[in-house]
Backbone as CSV, one residue per row, in Angstrom:
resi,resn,N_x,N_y,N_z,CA_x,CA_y,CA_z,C_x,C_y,C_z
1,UNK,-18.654,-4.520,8.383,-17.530,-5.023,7.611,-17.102,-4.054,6.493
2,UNK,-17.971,-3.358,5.817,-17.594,-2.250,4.973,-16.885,-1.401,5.568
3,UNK,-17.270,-0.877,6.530,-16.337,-0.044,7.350,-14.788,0.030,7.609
4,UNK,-14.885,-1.616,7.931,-12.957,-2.415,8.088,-13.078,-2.106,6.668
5,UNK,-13.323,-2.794,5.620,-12.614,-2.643,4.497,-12.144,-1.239,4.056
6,UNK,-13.116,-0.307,4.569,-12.995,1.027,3.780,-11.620,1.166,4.660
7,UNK,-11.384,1.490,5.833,-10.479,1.650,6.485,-9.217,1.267,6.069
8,UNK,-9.159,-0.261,5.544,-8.156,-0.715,4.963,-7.927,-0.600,3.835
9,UNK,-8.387,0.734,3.081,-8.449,0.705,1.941,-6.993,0.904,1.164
10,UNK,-6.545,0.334,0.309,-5.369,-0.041,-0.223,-4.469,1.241,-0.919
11,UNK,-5.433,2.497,-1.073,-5.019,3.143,-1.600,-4.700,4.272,-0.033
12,UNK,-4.994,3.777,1.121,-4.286,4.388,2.277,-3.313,4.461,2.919
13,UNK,-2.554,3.012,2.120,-1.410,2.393,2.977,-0.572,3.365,2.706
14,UNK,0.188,3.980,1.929,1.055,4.835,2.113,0.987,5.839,3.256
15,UNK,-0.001,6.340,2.959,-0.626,7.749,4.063,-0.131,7.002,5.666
16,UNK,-1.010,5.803,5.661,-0.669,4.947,7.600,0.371,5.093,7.715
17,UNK,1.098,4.125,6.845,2.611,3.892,6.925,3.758,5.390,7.016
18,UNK,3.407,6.288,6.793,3.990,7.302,6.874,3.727,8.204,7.962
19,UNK,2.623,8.170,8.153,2.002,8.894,9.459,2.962,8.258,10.869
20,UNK,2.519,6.910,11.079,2.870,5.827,11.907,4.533,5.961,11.956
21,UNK,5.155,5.887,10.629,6.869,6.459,11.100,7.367,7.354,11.486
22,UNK,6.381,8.583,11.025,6.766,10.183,11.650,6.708,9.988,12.934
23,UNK,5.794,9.444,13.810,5.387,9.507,14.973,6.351,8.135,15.441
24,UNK,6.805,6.916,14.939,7.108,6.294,15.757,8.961,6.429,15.638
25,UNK,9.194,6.813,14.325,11.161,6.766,13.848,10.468,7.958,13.064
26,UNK,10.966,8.809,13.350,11.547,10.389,13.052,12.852,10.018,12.226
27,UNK,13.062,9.319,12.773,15.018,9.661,11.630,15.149,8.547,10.817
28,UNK,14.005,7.565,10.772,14.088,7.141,9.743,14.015,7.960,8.267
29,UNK,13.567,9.470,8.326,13.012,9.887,6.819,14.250,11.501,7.069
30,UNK,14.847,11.837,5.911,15.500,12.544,5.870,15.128,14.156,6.228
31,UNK,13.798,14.227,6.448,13.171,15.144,6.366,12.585,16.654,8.017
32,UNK,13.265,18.247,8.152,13.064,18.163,9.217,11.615,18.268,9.662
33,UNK,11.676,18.423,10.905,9.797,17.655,12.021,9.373,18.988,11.588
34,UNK,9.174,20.031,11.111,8.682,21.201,11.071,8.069,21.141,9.238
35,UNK,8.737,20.313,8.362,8.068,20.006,7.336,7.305,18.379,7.237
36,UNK,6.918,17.870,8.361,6.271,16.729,8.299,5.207,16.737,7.624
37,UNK,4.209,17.387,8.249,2.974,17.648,8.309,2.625,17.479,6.271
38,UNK,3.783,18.770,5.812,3.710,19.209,4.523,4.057,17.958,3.849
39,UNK,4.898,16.820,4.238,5.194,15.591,3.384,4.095,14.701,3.224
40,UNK,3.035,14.586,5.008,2.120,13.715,5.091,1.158,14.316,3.798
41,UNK,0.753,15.333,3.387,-0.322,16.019,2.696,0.292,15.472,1.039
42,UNK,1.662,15.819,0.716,1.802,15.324,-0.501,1.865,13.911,-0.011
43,UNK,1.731,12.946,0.551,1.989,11.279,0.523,0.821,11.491,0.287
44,UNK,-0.332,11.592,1.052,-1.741,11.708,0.775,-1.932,12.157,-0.687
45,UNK,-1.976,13.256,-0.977,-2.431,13.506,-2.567,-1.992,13.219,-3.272
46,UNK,-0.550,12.653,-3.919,-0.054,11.682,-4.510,0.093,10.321,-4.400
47,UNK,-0.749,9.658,-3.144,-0.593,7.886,-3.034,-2.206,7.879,-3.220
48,UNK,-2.680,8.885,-2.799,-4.419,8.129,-2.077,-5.337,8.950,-3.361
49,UNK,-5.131,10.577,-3.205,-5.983,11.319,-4.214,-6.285,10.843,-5.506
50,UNK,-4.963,10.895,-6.014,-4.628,11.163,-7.544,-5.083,9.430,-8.192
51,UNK,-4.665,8.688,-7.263,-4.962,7.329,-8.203,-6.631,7.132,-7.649
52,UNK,-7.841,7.570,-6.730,-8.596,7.555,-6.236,-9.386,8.401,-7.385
53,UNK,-8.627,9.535,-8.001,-9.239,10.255,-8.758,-9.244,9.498,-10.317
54,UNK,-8.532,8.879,-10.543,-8.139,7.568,-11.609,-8.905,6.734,-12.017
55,UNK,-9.256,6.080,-10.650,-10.329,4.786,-10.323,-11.507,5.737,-10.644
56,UNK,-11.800,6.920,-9.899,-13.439,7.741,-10.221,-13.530,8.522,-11.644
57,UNK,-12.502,8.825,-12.827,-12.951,8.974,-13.635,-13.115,7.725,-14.862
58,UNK,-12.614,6.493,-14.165,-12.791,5.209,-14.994,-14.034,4.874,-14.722
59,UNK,-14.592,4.817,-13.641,-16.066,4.978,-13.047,-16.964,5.655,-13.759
60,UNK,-16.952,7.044,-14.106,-17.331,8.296,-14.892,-17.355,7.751,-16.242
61,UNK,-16.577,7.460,-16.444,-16.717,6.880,-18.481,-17.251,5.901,-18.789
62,UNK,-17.706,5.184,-17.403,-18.297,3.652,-17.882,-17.285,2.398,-17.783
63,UNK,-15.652,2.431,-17.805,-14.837,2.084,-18.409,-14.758,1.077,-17.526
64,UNK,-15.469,0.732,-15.877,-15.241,-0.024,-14.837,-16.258,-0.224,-14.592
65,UNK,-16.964,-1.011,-13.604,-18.507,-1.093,-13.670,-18.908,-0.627,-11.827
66,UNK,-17.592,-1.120,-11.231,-17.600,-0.708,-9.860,-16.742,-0.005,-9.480
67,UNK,-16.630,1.443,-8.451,-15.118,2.023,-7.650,-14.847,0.925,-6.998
68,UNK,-15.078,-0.421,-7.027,-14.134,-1.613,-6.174,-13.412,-2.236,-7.214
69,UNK,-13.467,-2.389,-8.489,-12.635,-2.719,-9.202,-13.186,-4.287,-9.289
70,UNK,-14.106,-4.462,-8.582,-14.111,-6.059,-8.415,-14.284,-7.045,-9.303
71,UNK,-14.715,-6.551,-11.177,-14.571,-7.422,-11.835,-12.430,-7.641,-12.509
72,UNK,-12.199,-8.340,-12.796,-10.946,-8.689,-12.580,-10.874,-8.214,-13.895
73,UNK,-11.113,-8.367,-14.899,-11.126,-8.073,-16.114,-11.523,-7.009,-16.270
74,UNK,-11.787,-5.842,-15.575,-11.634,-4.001,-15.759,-10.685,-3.725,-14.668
75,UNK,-9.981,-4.477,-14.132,-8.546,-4.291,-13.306,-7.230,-3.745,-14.103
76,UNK,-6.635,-4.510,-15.056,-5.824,-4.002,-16.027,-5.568,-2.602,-16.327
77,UNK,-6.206,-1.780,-17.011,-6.009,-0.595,-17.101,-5.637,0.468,-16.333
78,UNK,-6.687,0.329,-15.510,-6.517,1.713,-14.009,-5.210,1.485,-13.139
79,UNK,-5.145,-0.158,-13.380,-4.083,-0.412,-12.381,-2.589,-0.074,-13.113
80,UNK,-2.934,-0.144,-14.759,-1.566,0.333,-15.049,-1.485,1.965,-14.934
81,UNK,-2.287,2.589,-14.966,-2.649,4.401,-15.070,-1.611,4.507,-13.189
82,UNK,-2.218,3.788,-12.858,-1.956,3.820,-11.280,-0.129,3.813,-10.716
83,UNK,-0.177,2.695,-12.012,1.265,1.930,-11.590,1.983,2.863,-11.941
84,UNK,2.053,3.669,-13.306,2.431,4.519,-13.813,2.336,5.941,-12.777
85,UNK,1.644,6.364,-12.243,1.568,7.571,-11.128,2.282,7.605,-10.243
86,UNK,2.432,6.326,-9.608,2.993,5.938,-8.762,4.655,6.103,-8.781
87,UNK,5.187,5.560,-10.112,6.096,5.515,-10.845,6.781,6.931,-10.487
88,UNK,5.799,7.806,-10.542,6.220,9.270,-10.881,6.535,9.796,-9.844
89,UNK,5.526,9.480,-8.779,5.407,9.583,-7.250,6.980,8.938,-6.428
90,UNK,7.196,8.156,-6.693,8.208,7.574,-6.535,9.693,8.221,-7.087
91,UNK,9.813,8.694,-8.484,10.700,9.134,-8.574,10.841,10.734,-8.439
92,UNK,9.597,11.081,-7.353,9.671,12.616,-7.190,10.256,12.312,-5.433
93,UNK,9.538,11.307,-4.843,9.855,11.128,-3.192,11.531,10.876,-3.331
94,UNK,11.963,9.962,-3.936,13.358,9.399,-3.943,14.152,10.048,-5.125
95,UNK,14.194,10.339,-5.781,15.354,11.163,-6.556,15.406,12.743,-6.089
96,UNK,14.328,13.433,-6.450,14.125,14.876,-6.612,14.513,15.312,-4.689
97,UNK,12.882,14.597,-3.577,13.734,15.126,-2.520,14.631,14.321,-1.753
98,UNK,15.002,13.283,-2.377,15.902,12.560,-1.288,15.826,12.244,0.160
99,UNK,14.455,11.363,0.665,14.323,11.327,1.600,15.101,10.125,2.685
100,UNK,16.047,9.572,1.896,16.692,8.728,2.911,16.471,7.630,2.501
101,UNK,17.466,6.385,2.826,17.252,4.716,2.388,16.125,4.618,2.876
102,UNK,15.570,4.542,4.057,14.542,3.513,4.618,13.324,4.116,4.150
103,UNK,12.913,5.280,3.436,11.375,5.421,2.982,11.511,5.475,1.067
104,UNK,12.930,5.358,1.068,13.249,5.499,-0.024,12.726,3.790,-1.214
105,UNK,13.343,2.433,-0.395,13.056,1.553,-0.069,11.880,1.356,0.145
106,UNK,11.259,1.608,0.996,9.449,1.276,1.283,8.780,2.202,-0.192
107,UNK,8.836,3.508,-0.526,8.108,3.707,-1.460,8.160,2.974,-2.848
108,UNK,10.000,2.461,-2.943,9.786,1.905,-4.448,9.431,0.152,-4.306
109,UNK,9.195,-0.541,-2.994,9.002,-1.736,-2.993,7.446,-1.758,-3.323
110,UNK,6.743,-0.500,-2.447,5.161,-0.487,-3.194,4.806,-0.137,-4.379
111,UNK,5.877,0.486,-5.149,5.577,0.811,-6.591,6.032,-0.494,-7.838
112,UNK,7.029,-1.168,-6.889,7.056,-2.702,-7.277,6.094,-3.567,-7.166
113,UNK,5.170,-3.220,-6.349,4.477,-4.421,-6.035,2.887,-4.438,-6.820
114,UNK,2.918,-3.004,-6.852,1.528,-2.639,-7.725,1.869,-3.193,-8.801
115,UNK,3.020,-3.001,-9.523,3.899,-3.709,-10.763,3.332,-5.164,-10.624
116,UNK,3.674,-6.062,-9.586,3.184,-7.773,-9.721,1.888,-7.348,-9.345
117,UNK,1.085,-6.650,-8.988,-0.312,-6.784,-8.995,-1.172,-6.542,-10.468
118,UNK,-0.734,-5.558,-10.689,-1.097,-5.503,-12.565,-0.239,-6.384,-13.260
119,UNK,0.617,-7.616,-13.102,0.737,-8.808,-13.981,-0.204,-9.986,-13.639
120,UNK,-0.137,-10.025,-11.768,-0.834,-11.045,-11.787,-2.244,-11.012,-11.977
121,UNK,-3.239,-9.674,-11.733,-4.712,-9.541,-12.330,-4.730,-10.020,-13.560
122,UNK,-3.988,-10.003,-14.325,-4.471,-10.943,-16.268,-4.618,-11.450,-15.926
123,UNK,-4.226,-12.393,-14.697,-4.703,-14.186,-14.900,-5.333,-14.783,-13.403
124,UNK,-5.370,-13.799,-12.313,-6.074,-14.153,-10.746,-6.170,-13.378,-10.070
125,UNK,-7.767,-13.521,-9.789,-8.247,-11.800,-9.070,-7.807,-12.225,-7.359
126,UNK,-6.821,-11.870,-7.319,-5.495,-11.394,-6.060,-6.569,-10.547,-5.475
127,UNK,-6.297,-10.486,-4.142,-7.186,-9.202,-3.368,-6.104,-8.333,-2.914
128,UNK,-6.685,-6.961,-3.709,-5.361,-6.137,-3.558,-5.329,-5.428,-2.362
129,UNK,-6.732,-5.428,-1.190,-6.858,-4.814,0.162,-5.513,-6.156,0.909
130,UNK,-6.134,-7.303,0.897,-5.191,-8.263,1.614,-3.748,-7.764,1.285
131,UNK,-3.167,-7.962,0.267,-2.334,-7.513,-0.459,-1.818,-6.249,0.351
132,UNK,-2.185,-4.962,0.043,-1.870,-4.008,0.575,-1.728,-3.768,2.195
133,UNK,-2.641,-4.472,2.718,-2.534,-4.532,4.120,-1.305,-4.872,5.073
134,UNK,-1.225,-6.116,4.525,-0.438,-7.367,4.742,1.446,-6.240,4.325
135,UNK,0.937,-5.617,3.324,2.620,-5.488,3.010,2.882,-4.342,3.876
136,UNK,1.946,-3.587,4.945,2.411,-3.020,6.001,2.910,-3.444,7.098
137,UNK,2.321,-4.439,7.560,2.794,-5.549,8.536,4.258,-6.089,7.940
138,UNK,4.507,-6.689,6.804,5.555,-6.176,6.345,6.876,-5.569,6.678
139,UNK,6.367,-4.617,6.616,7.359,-3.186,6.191,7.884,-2.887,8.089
140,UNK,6.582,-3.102,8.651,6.424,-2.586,10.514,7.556,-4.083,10.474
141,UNK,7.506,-5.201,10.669,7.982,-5.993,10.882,9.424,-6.015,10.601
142,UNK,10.042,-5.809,9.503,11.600,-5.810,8.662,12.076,-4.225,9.283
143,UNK,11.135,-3.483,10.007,12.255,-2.375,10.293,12.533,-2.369,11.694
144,UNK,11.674,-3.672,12.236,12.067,-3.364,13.497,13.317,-4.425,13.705
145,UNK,13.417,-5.436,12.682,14.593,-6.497,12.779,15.921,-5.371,12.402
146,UNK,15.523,-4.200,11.234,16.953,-3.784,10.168,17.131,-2.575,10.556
147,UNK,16.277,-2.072,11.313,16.798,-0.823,12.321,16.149,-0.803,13.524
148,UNK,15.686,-1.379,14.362,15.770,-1.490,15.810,15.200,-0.811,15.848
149,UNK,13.738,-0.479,15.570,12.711,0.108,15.830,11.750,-0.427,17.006
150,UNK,11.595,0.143,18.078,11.000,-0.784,18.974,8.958,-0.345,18.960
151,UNK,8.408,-0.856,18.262,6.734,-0.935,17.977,6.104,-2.071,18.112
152,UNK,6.246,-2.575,19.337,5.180,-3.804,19.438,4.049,-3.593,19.087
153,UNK,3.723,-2.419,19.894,1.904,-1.946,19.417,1.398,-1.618,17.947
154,UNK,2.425,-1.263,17.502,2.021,-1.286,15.755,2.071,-2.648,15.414
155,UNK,3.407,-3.277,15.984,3.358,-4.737,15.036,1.791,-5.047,14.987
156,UNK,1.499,-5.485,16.764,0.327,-5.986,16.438,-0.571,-5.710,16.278
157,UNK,-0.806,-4.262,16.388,-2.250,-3.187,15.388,-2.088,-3.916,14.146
158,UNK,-1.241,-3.653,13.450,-1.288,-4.115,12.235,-1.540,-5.141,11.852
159,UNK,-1.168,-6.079,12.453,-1.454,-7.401,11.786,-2.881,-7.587,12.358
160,UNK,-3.729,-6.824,13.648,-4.784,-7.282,13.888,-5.717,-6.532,12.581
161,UNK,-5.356,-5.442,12.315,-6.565,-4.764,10.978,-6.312,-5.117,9.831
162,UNK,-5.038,-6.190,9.461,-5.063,-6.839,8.086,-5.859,-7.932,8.396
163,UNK,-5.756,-8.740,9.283,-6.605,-10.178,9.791,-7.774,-9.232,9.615
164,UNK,-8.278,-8.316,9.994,-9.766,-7.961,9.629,-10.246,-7.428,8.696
165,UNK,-9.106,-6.899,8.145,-9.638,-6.155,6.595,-9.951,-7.765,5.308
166,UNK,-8.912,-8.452,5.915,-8.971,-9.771,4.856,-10.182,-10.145,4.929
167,UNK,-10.500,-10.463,6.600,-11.654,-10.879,6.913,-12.998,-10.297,6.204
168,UNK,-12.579,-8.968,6.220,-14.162,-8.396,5.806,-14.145,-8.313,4.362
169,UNK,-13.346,-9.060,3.526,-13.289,-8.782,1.986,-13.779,-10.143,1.904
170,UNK,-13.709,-11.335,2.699,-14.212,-12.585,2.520,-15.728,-12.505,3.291
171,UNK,-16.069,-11.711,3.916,-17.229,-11.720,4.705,-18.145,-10.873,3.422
172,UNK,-17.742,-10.235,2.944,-18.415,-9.074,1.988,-18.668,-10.226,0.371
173,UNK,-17.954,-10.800,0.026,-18.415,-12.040,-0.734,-17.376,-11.606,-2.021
174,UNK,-16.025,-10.598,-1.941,-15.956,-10.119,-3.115,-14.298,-10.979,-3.297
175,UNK,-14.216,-11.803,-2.329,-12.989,-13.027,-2.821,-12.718,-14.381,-2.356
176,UNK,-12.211,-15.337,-2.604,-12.445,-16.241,-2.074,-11.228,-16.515,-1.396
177,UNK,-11.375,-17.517,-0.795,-9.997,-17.585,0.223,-8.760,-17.655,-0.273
178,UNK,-8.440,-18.502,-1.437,-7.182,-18.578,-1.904,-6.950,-16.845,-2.331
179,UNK,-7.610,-16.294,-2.882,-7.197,-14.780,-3.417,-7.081,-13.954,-2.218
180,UNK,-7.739,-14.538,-0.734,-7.200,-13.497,0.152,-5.829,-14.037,0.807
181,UNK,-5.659,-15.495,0.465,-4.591,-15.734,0.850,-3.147,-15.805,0.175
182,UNK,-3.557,-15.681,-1.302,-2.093,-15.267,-2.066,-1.891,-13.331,-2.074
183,UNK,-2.836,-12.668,-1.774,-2.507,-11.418,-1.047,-1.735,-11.224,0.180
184,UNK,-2.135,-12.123,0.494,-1.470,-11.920,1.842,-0.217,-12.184,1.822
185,UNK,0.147,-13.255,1.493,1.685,-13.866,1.324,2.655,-13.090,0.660
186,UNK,1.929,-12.594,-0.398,2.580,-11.581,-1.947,2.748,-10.484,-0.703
187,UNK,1.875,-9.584,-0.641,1.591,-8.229,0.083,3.549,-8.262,1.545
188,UNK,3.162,-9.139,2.461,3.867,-9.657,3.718,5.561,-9.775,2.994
189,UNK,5.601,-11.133,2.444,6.160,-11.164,2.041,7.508,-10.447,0.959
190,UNK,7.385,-10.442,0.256,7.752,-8.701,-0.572,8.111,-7.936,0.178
191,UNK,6.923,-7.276,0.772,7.305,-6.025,1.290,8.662,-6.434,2.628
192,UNK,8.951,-7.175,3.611,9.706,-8.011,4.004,10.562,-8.102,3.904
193,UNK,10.738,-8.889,2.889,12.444,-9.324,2.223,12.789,-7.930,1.720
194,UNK,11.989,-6.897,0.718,12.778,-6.116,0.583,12.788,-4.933,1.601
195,UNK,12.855,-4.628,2.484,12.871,-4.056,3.393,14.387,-4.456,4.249
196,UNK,13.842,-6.012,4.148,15.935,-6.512,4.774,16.923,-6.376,4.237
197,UNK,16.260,-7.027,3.013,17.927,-6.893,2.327,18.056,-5.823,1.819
198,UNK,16.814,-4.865,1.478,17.578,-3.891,0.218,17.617,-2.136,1.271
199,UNK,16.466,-2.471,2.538,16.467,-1.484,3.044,18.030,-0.547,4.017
């Protein structure tokens, strides 16, 4: 079960989700196939590295007690350091290179959403793997209604390794059901609607 979770680890979803469109909609991203490779490496070191490196020097100072974040009350901080990176990340993908509505859209709905994840941690430890998972299924789902993307096999990859990543965050003892299930809804949801209407 550690394994699913690591896999689903929340700070990957960008990296999947980007990988998975290069290969499945090419023209969804403004970008040509000969600089892919070079975009996947910055999505990676700016979605996964840099806030990974965040979480491990909050680790390093004492300032967290676990790299899972799992007491709810040392959530706050990193997650705003995060939200804030992200922020930056975001307005380097979509302003500076202009990669097109539809990733343009998916990057700032996840930089929104980390946003309601660092409001709602003050007051309910949300599972941010469910959460994150879930808002890929999401994202796979609203682009195949708002641009005719045809991925059955992702749809349901995806929704089968969020059903297991949830699973293994409730099997692992580190949430209880309602927190894997208002992740889920938040995560799905969100990512979803804005993908339809705004994508």
């Amino acid at each position: 079960m550690k394994i699913i979770s690591a896999i689903g680890h929340p700070l990957l979803m960008a990296t999947y989700l980007s990988f998975i469109l290069l290969l499945k909609a090419p023209e969804l991203f403004a970008i040509p196939i000969h600089a892919a490779w070079y975009f996947l490496l910055a999505i990676f070191l700016t979605t996964c590295l840099i806030p990974a490196f965040i979480i491990f020097s909050f680790r390093l100072f004492s300032k967290v007690s676990s790299l899972e974040l799992i007491d709810r009350e040392e959530r706050p901080i990193p997650f705003l350091f995060i939200f804030i990176w992200y922020g930056v990340a975001c307005f380097l993908f979509v302003d500076r290179l202009q990669l097109g509505a539809p990733f343009s859209t998916i990057i700032v709905s996840i930089t929104i959403l980390i946003g309601l994840l660092l409001i709602t941690t003050r007051w309910f430890k949300i599972s941010i793997h469910s959460t994150a998972i879930w808002s890929g299924a999401g994202i796979f789902s609203a682009l195949t209604i708002t641009y005719g993307v045809v991925m059955p096999e992702i749809i349901f990859g995806s929704i089968l390794l969020a059903g297991l990543t949830s699973t293994s965050r409730l099997y692992l003892g580190y949430h209880q059901p309602k927190e894997v299930w208002s992740g889920t809804i938040l995560g799905f949801c969100f990512c979803f609607l804005a993908i339809y209407f705004l994508g």
